[in-house]
Structures are given as C-alpha cells and as structure tokens.
C-alpha positions in Angstrom: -89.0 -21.4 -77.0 -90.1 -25.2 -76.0 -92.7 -25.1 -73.5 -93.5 -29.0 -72.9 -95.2 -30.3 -69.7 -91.7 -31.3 -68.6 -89.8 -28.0 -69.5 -91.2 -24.1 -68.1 -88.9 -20.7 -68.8 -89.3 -18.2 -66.6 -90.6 -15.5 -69.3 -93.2 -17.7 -71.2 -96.3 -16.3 -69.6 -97.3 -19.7 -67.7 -98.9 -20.0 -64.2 -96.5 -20.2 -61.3 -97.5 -23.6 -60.0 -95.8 -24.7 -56.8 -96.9 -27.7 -57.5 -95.1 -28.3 -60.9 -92.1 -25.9 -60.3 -91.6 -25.8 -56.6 -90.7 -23.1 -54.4 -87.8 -21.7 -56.2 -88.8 -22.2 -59.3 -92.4 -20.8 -59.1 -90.5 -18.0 -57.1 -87.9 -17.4 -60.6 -91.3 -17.3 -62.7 -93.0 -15.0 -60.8 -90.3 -12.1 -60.1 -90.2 -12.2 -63.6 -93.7 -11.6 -64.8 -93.6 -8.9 -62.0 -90.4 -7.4 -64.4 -87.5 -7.9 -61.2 -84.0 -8.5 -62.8 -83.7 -12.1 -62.6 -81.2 -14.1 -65.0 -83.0 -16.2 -67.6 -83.6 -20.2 -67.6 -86.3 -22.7 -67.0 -87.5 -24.7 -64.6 -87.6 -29.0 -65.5 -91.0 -29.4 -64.0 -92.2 -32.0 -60.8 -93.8 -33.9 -64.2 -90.1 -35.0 -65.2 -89.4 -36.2 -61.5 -92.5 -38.2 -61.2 -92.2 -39.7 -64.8 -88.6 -41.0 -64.1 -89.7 -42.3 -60.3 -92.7 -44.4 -62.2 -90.9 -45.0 -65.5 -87.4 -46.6 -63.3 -90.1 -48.5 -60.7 -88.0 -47.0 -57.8 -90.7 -44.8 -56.4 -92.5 -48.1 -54.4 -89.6 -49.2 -53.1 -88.4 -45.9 -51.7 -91.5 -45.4 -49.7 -90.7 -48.8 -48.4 -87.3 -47.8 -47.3 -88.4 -44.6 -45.8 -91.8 -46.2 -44.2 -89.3 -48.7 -41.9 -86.9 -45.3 -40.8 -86.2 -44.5 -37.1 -84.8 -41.1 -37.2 -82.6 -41.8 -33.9 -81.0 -44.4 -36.4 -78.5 -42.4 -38.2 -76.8 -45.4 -39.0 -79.1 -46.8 -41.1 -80.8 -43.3 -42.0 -77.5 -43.0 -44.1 -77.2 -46.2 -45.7 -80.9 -46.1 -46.9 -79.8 -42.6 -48.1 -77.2 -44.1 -50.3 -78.7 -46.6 -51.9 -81.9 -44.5 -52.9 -79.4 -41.6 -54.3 -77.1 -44.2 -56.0 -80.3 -45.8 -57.6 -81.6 -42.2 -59.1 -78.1 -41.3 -60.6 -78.0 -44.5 -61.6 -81.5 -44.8 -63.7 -81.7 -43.4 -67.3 -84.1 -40.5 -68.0 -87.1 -41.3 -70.1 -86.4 -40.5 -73.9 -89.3 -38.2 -73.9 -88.0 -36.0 -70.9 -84.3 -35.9 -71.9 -85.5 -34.6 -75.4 -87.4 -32.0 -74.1 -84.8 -31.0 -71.6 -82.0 -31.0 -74.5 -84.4 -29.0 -76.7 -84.8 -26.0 -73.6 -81.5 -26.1 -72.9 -80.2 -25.5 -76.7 -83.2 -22.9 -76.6 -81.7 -20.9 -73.5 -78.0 -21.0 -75.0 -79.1 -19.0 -78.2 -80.0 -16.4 -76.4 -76.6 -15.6 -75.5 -73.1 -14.9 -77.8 -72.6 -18.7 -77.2 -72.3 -20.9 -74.4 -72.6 -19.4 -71.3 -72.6 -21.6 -67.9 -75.3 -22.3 -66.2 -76.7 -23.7 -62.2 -78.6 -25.8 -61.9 -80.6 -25.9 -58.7 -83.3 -28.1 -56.8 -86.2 -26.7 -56.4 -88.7 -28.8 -53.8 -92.2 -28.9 -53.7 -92.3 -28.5 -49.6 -89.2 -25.5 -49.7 -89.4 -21.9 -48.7 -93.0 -22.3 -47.7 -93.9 -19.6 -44.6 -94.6 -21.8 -42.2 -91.6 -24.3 -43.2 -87.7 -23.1 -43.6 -86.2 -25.4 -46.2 -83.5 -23.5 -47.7 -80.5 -25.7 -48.3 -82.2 -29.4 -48.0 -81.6 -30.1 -51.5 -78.6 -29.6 -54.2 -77.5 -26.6 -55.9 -74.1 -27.2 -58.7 -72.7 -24.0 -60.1 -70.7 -23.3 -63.3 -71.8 -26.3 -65.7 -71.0 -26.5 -69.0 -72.6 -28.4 -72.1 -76.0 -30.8 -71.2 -74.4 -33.5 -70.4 -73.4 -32.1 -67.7 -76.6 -30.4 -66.9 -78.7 -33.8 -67.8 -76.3 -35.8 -64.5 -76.7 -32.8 -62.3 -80.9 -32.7 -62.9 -80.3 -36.4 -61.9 -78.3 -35.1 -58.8 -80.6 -32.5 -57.8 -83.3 -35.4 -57.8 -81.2 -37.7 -55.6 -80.8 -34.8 -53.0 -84.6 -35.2 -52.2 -82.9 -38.1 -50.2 -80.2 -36.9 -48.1 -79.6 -37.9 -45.0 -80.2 -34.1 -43.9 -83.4 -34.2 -46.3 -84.4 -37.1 -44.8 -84.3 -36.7 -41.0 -85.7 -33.2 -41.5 -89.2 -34.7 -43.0 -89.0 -37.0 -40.2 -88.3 -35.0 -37.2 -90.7 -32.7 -38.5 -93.5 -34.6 -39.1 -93.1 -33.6 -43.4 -94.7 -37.2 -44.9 -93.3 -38.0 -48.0 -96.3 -39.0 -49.9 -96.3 -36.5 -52.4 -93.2 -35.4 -52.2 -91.6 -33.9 -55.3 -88.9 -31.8 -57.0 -88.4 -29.8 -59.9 -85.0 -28.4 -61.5 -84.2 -24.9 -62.4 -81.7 -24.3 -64.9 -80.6 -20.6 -65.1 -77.3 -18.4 -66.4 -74.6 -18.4 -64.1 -74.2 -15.0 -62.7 -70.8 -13.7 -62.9 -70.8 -12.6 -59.5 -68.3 -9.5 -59.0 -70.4 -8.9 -55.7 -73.2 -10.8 -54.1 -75.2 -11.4 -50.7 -78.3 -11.6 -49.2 -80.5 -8.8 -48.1 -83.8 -9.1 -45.8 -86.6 -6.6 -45.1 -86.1 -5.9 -41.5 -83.8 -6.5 -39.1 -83.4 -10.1 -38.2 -81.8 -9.5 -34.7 -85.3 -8.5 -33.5 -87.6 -8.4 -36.1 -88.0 -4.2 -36.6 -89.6 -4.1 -39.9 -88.8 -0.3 -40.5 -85.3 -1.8 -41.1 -83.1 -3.3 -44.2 -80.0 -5.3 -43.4 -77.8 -6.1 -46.4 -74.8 -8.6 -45.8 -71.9 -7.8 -49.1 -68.8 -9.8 -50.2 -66.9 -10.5 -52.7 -67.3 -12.6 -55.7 -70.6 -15.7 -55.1 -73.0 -15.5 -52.8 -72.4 -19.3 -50.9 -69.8 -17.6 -48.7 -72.1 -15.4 -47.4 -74.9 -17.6 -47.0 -72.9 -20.4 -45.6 -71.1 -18.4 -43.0 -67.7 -19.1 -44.4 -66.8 -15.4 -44.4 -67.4 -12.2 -42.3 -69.7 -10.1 -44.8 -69.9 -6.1 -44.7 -73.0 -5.6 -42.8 -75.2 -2.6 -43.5 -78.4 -1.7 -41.8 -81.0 0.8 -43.4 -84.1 3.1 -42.9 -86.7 1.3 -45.4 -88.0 4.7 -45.5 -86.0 7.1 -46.9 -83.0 4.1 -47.4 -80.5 6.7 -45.3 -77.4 4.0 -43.5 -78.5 3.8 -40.2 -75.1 1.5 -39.2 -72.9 -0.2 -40.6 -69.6 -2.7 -40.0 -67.4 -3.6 -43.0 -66.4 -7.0 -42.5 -63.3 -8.3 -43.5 -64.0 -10.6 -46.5 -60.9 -12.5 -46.0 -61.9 -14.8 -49.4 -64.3 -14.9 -52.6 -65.4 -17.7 -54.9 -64.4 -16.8 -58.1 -64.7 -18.3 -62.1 -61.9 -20.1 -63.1 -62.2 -20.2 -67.3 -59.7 -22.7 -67.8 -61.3 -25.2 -64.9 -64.6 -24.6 -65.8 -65.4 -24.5 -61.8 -65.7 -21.5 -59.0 -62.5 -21.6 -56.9 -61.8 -19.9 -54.3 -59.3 -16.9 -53.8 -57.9 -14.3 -51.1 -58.7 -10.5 -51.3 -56.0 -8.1 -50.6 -55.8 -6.5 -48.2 -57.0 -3.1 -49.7 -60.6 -4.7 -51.0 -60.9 -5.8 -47.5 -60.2 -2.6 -45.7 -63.3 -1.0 -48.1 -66.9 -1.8 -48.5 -67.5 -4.2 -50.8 -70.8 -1.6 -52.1 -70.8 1.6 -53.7 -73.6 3.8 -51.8 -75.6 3.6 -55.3 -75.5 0.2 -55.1 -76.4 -0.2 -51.8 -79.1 2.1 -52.0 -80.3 -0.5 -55.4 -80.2 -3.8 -53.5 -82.2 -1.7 -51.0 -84.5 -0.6 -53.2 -84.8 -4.0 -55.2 -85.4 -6.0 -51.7 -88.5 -3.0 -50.7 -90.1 -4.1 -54.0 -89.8 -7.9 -53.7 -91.4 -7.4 -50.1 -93.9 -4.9 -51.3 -94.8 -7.9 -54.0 -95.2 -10.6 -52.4 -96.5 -8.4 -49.3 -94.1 -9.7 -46.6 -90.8 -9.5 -45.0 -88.6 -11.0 -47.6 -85.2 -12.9 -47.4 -83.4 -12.4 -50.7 -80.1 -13.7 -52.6 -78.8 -10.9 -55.1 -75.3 -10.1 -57.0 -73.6 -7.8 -59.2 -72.9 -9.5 -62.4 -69.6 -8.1 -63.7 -70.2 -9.1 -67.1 -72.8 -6.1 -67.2 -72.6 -2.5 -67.0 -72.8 0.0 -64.1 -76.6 0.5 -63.5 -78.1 -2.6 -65.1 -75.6 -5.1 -63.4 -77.5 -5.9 -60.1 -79.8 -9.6 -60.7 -82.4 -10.9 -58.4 -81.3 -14.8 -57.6 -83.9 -15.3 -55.2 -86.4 -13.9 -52.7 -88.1 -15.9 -49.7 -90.6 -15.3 -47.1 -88.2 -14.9 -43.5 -89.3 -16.8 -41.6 -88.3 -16.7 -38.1 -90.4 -13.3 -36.9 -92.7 -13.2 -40.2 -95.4 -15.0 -38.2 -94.9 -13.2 -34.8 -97.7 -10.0 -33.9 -95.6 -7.1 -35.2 -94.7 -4.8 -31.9 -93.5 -1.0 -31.8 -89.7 -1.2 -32.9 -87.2 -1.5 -30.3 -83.9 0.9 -30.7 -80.9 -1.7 -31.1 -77.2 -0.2 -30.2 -74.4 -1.9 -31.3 -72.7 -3.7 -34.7 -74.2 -5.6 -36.8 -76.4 -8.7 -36.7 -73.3 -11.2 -36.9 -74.7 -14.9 -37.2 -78.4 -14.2 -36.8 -79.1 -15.0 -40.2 -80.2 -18.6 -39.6 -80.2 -19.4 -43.4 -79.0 -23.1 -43.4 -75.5 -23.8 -46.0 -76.2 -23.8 -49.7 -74.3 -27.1 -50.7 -71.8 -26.0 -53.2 -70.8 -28.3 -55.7 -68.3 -28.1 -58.5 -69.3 -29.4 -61.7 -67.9 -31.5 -64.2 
C-alpha cells in the first residue's frame, strides 16, 4: 500500500489531518479507524494541490484575479471563474504526484476481482466545518473507469475550488482565500440498490431524541439534491421504534449502466413506488449506524449511506459520509416539542451534490 506525502488510504493508520485531507477526506479516515463500514480508497492529499498551484505558477495570479472581485459582479465573477478552471485542467500534473497517484490507484484496484469504478470527490480544506455549511461547493464525478480518467477528474475536482458558486460563497461570507486548499478522495463506487441520508434528530425543529431517515432508490444525489420525493421515516433514538412515517413516491433512480460506463437515470414502477424503499431491519441499521457516528463524533450528525447490492443481506449497508448538522447543532438544546403531521418535506437544507458523468 503506497503511502507518499501526496497519496493517504483510509486504513493505513495515519493521522486524520484536515489540513492535508480536508473535511471529507479526514472524515473517510476516521470512520474507518473507528471500524464504521465505509468503502475503501485514498485521499490525494492538499500536498498534491499545492505542488501543482506552485509547480504551474498559477497560484499568484489567481489571488490576483480573486483580490480585484466584486461579488455584485457576476458578470465578471464568472468569467474570472473560467479562465482560472480552464487554466488548472489545462496544466500537467508534476511527474512526481501523478506517479504516486498511479501507484495508489493500481494499489486500490487489487484489492478487488478486477476493476471496479470508482468517485472521485473534492474534498476542501474549509468544508463541513460546524460553524461553516460547505456541502456541495466543490465537484463530485461518479462511475470512472481506468486512471486516466481518474488523473482529469482530480484535475476537475481542483478547478471546482473556483466556481462561480465557490467563489461568491468565500466572498459573501467573508472565507479569505489565503490558504485555501483541496484534497481528492478516490473511493469504490457503491452500487447503490438503496441510498439516502439520515440525521440525528429531527431537522424540522431540532428534537434530538429523534432520527429522520430520507430512502430511495438506486444513488444517493436524488435524494440529496431534491430531484425526487424520498420515503421519510422518523424514529425514537431510544429504543429505534417508527414514530411516523410517509412513503414517498420515488418516481425515478440513478442507476449503473455497464455498457455506458455512467449512472443514468431510470423510472420505478409503479409497485416499488407504492412500498417503502427499506426493510424494517434495514431501517432499524441505518438507524443504528447514524446513533454511532453521532455518539463518535459526539454531535448531531448529517450522514450519506446506501445499500450496496453487490453485497449480501446484513453486511450490505456502507457509510459514505457523516457531517456535523449544522443548522440547530449550535442552538441551546430545549425540552422537545411534540410535532404532528408528515414528514419533514424540504427541510433538509443540504445544498445539490453536482453530479457528473464521467468519461
């Protein structure tokens, strides 16, 4: 297993630096040292990023560019966001860093059959901090195949540092971008048969004796990004018993297609949608998975999990990612109020995970 200053796997025993891995990638490495079912990869490290700004000579003239930004100036806001993402893609990664990236990636594919697809995900410095909700700024590209492919989406992952979105956020929010880095985590595609998020009380009013679990079909990004209505279950954190629930109507999933080599997406008869998308085991595991992430990191957590249909009953539910919420996390907890009603429709406030189809 190559463990370089540019390359970290999840599982080598290293420090979770949020400095060299960012926030989802010193997230990955540390549910699993604490043994949580997360899918194996590495993380290319913030050291890769700021060898190939320095090596390329593009990192002064960036903060030039961004130093003369009015934020009420979309106009140019986007065109300086175009060239500085056209200039990263553009630039070729030192020899040094692309070896060692090869060398991991080769490393992570032996551990499987043979080839298996991989995401490749940003992974920023400044995200999924508690005081700072950052999920979405940067790229994520699903279902790539071979390292070619992976080497131009690291590359794309970088440019999304620079997004017009990216950019106007940092500014509007006061984020300088001195210091500002990314890192790149490179992980085994989950072959989502089910998927959704799950957080640690209820976000319609912050009751942390709560679980609320959105479900659908097939990967996660349709839940996340609002593009379907999700079964919504709500839980005791206690004793896990349903306390309500609404089965939405799941109208689509993204799906694998082999032959593409990309996610497409696909209508679910009518039947699938009629039914909960969860078994009441597995709704009492994701349950029981999100109580542990928020019992380790000892606070109200926002995760991303799935059922991975290339793996049996009982060992098929992965951890993909689990965040501190952030909208009633900092609030004085209060007595719980009793809520009547559905579910907590839109209340969610995760921001879109840009989906991308690879090559």
């Amino acid at each position: 297993m190559i463990t370089t200053r540019h390359i970290q796997f999840f599982d080598d025993g290293a420090t979770a630096s949020l400095e060299r891995l960012g926030g989802k990638g010193a997230s990955l490495v540390t549910m699993t040292a604490a043994g949580m079912p997360v899918p194996p990869g590495f993380v290319v490290t913030t050291d890769q990023f700021n060898l190939f700004m320095e090596s390329t000579g593009i990192a002064g003239k960036i903060a030039e560019h961004l130093s003369a930004l009015d934020p009420d100036d979309v106009a140019a806001v986007d065109a300086i966001s175009s060239r500085i993402r056209e200039a990263i893609c553009s630039r070729p990664v030192p020899k040094e860093a692309r070896d060692a990236t090869r060398g991991a990636y080769a490393d992570l594919m032996v551990r499987f059959d043979g080839p298996v697809p991989v995401a490749v995900r940003s992974s920023a410095t400044a995200e999924d901090l508690p005081d700072a909700s950052f999920a979405g700024q940067q790229d994520t590209y699903l279902w790539l195949e071979g390292f070619d492919a992976v080497g131009e989406h690291i590359r794309k992952c970088w440019a999304s540092l620079y997004t017009s979105r990216a950019i106007l956020y940092r500014l509007k929010n006061n984020i300088p971008d001195e210091g500002l880095s990314i890192a790149v985590v490179i992980q085994k595609m989950v072959n989502a048969r089910t998927s959704g998020v799950a957080m640690t009380l209820d976000p319609a009013t912050g009751d942390r004796s709560k679980i609320t679990i959105d479900a659908s079909y097939g990967v996660g990004e349709m839940v996340v990004s609002g593009t379907v209505t999700p079964d919504n279950i709500q839980l005791d954190k206690v004793t896990l018993a349903i306390v309500q629930e609404h089965v939405g109507d799941k109208h689509a999933e993204l799906v694998p297609d082999t032959g593409a080599h990309a996610l497409v997406e696909r209508e679910v008869d009518a039947d699938r949608r009629a039914r909960r998308c969860l078994s009441d085991d597995e709704l009492t595991a994701v349950a029981a998975m999100a109580k542990r992430a928020e019992k380790h990191y000892g606070c109200p957590q926002d995760i991303e999990w799935a059922l991975d249909a290339d793996l049996p009953d009982g060992g098929n539910l992965l951890l993909l990612q689990s965040r501190p919420e952030t909208v009633h996390s900092s609030k004085p907890q209060t007595a719980p109020t009793p809520v009547l009603g559905g579910g907590f429709a839109a209340s969610l406030g995760l921001a879109p995970a840009n989906l991308k189809q690879g090559a």
